[in-house]
N, C-alpha and C positions, 0 to 999 in steps of 0.2 A: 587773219592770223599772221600770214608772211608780212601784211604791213607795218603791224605790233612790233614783229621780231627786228624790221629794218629797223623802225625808229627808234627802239631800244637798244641797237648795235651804234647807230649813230648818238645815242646823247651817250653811249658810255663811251664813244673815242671822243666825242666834245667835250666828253669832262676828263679827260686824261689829256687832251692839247691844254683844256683850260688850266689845271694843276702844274702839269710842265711849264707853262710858262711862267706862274707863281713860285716857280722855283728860282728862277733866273734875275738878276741883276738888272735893273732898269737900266735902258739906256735912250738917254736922254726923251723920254716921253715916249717913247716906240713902246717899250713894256705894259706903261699901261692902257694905252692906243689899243695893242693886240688883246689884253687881258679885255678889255670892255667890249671889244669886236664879238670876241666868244662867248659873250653873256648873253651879247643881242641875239648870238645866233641859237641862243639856248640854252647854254653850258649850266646846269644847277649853280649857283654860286655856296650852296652848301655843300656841294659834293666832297666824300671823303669824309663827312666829320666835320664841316666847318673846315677841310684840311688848308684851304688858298687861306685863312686867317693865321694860323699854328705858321705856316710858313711864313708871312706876311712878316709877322712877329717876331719869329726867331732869327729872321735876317734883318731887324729895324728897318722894312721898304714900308715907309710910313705914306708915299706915294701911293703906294697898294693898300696899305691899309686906310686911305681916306675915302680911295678908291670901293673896297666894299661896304666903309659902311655907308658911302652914296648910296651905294644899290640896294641896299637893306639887308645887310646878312646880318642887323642885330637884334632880328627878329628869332633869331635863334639864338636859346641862351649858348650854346658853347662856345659863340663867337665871341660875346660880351668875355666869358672865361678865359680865354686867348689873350684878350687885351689885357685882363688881370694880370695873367699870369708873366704879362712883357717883362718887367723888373727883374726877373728870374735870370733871363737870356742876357750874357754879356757882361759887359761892363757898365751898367745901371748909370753914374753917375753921367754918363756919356749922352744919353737917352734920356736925362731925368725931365727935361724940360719940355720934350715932343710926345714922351709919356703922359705927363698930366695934360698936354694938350689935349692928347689925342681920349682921355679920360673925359673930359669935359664936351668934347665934340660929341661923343656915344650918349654920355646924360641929358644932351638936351635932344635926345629919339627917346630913349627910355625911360629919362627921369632918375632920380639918384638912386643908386643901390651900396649899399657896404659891400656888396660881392669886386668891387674893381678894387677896395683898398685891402681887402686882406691880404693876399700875398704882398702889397709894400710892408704893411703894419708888421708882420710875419718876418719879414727880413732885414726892417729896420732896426725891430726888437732883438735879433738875434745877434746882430753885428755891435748891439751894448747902445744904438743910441735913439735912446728914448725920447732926447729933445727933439728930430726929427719926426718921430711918429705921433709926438703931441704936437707939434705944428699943423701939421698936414689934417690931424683931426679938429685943429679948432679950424682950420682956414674951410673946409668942407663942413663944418657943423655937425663931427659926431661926438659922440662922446667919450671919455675916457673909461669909462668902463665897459661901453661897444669896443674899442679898440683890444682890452685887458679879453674880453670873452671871447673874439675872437683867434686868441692866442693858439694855435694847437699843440698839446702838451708835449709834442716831440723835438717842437720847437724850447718850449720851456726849459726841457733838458738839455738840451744845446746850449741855452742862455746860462744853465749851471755850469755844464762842461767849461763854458766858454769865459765861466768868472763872470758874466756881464753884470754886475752889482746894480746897476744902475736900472735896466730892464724889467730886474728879476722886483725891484724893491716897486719899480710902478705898476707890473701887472699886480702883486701880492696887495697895492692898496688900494683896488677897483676888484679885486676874484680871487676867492677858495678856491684854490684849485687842487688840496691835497685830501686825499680818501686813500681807501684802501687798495683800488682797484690800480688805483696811479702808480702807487706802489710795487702791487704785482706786477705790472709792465715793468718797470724800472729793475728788478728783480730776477725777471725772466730772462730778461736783456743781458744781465750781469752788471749793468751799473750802477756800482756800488759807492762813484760820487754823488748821484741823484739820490740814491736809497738812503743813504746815509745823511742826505740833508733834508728828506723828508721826515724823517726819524728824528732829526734836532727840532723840528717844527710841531711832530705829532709823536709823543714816542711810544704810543699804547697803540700804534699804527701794529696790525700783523699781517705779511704776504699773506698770502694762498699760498697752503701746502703745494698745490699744484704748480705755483709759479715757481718754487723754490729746486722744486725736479724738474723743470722745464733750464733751468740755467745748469742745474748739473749736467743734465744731459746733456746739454749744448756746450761741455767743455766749463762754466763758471765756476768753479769747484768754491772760489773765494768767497762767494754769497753764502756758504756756509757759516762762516763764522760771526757771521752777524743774525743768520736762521739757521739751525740745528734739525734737521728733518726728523722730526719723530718719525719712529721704525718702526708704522702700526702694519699691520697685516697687510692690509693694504698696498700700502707704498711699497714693500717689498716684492708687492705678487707684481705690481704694474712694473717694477724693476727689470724683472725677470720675465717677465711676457713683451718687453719692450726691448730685450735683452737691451739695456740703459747700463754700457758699458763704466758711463761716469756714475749711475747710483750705485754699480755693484761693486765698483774701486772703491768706495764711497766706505760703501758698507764695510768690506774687508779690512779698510783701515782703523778701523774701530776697536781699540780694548775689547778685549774677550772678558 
């Protein structure tokens, strides 16, 4: 038992040296020298979450990052999600080309996955340019409508927010993406340039009652005038049992 507990005292300081130094700035081949030293000598290289990748990543040590996936940390999916997520961190265009590098090194351990391009697709689309994210899907062989389904609807509304005409007109001619449900989010939220441009699209669209006092409550009072909360028993009791300071202002300002 006393043995158990040393060796488990020792891999969890080896993996706190080993992360510490995944924090740190290479310098000149000594960083990664030390980081491989401590794998030999044990250190999980998953430790933390994958955390030596997340780090790796976020400070572009692409040295370290070639670095684990030698060693095989992309046997663990979170690690490959790391890499995904590089695009995120920084100034993208700076990185664009050690990124898809570094894309194409992980595919040939794993094999292709659409999981490494979402988050580009995702913020390609978001920034209006579409030309971009159809390049990249023909030169990898997906499709344009993998790319459009991938889209995440929060993203979408960002692409409204954001005017992207361009974006919004390629996702809508690869995916439906408007229901009711979209709606209520949109709704809840209080954004009533989304809601209002899913309503030029579907106009027999209706929130949920529920989403409609989900924005009063939260201060949208505006989403009223485009949803009118019917004042069934109901909605009045959950007003006043929520004390829902905005439905009961709501209420009062109502003709008698």
């Amino acid at each position: 038992m006393m043995l158990e507990t040393f060796e488990r005292e020792r891999r969890k300081e080896l993996n706190k040296e080993y992360l510490d130094l995944c924090k740190q700035k290479d310098r000149k081949g000594l960083l990664i020298a030390e980081v491989e030293d401590a794998l030999a000598r044990g250190a999980d290289i998953e430790a933390g979450g994958c955390k030596a990748m997340y780090l790796a990543v976020k400070n572009h040590n692409f040295s370290l990052i070639n670095l684990l996936i030698r060693k095989g940390i992309l046997k663990y999916p979170l690690a490959a999600g790391y890499i995904a997520s590089m695009c995120e961190f920084g100034d993208f265009e700076t990185y664009r080309k050690q990124f898809f590098e570094v894309i194409d090194k992980a595919m040939t351990i794993t094999g292709f996955s659409l999981d490494y391009f979402v988050p580009f697709f995702n913020m390609a689309l978001v920034h209006g340019d579409a030309e971009d994210a159809k390049a990249v899907a023909d030169k990898y062989g997906v499709s344009y409508k993998q790319v459009a389904d991938c889209v995440y609807e929060r993203i979408i509304f960002e692409i409204i927010e954001n005017d992207a005409t361009d974006s919004l007109t390629f996702i809508e001619s690869y995916r439906n993406w408007i229901n009711e449900k979209v709606l209520g989010v949109a709704v809840s939220a209080g954004n009533l340039k989304v809601a209002e441009y899913i309503l030029s699209k579907e106009s027999s669209l209706v929130p949920p009652v529920s989403s409609v006092c989900d924005a009063v409550f939260n201060g949208y009072r505006e989403v009223l005038k485009l949803f009118p909360v019917p004042l069934t028993p109901q909605v009045l009791s959950n007003a006043s049992v929520s004390k829902d300071k905005g439905m009961t202002d709501y209420i009062k300002s109502l003709p008698r």
